[in-house]
C-alpha positions as CSV (number, residue, x, y, z in Angstrom):
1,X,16.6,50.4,-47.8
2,X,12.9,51.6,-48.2
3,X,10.7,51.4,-45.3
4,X,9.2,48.0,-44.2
5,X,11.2,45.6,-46.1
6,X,13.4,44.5,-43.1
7,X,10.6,43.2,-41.3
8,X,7.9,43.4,-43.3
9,X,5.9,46.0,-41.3
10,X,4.6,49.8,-43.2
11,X,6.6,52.3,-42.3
12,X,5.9,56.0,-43.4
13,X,8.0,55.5,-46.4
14,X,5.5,53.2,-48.4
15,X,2.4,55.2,-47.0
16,X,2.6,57.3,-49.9
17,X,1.1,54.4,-52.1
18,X,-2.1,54.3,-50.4
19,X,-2.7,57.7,-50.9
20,X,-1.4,57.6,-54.5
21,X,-4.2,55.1,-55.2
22,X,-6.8,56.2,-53.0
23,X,-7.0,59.6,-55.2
24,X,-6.0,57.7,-58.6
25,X,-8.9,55.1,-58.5
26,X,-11.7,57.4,-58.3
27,X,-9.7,59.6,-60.7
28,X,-9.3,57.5,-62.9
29,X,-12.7,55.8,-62.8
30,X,-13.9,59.5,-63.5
31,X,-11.7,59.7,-66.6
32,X,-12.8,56.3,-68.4
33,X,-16.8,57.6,-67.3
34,X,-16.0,61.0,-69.3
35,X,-14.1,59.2,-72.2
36,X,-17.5,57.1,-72.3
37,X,-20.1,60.2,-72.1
38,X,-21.2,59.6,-68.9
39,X,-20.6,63.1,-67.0
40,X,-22.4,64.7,-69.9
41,X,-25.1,62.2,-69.2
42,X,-24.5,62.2,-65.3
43,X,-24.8,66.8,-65.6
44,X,-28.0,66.4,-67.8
45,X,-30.1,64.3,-65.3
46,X,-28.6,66.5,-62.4
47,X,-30.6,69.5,-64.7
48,X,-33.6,67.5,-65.9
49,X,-34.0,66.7,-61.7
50,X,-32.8,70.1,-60.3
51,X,-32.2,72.4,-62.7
52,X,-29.3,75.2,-62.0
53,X,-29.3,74.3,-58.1
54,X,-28.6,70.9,-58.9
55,X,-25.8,71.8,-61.0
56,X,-24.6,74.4,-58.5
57,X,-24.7,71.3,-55.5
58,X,-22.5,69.1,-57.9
59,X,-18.6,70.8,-57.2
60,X,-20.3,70.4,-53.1
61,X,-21.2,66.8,-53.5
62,X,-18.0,65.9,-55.6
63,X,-15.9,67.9,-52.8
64,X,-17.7,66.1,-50.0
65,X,-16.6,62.8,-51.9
66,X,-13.3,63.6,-52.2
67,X,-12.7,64.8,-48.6
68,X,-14.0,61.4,-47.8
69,X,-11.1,59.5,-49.7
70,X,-8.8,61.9,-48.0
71,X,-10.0,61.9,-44.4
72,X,-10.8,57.9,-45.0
73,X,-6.7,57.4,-45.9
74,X,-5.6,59.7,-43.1
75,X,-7.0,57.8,-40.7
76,X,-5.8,54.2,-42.1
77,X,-2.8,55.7,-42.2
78,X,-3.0,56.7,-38.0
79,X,-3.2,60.2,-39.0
80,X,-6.1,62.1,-35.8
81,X,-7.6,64.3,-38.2
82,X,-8.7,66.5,-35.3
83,X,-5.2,66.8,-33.2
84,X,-3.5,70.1,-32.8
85,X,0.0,70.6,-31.6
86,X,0.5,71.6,-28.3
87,X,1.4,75.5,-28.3
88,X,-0.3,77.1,-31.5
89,X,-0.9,80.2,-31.0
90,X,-3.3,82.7,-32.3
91,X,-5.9,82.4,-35.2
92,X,-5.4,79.1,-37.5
93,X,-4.9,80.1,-40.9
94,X,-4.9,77.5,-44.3
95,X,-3.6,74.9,-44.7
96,X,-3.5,74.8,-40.8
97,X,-7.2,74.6,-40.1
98,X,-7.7,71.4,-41.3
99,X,-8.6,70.2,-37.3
100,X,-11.5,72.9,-37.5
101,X,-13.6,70.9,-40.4
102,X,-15.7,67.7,-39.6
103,X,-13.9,64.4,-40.2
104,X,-15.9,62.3,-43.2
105,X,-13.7,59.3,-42.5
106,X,-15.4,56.2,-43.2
107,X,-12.7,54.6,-40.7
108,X,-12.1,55.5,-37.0
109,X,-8.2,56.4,-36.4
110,X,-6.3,53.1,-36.7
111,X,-3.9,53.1,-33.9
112,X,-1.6,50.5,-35.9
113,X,-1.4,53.2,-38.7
114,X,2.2,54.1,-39.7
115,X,1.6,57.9,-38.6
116,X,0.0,56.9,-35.2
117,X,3.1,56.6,-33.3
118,X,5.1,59.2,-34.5
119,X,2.1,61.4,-34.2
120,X,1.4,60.6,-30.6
121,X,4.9,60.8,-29.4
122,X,4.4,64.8,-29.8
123,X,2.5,66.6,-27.6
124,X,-0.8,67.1,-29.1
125,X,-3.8,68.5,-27.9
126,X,-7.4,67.9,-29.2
127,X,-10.3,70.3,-30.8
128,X,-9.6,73.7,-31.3
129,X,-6.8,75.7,-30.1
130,X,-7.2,78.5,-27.5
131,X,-7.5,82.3,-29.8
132,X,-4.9,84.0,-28.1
């Protein structure tokens, strides 16, 4: 049985589909603007205005937008975006480091997400973790 359909709450097991279309809508928005010439247009007026800075800033601002979506779903989902496990040790390398960056969730963390629990049963400690 998949999660949530004996009593009709989310469970982690259907949590994938938010995130599936949280990155597919803008994606795909993106696709249908390109198929109509509108990132050629959109990368012209970013010249015309700022000339190569302005095209230098446009894989920043796009990146900014995306973390956004990402840190936005996270926290729907009940995900802290700034916990730590108790007992990390020593410098935080990638993909573990993820705690270290500002949050640009739109949402604070919802503590009816379907991660919330799970993730606050563990022992979790916020901010950075001692360098050792």
């Amino acid at each position: 049985m998949s999660g949530g359909e004996d009593d009709g709450a989310p469970s982690a097991d259907d949590a994938w589909k938010l995130s599936a279309a949280a990155a597919m809508g803008p994606f795909c928005a993106f696709l249908y603007a390109h198929q109509r010439g509108l990132t050629v247009k959109l990368f012209e007026a970013v010249y015309r205005a700022a000339g190569i800075p302005g095209l230098i800033g446009v894989p920043t601002v796009t990146l900014a937008m995306e973390k956004c979506v990402y840190d936005t779903v996270n926290c729907y989902q009940g995900k802290e975006k700034n916990a730590v496990p108790r007992g990390l040790k020593g410098p935080v390398t990638f993909p573990s480091g993820g705690h270290m960056l500002p949050s640009f969730s739109l949402l604070d963390t919802n503590v009816d997400g379907v991660y919330y629990r799970a993730q606050t049963e563990a022992p979790l400690q916020h901010g950075r973790p001692p360098l050792a």
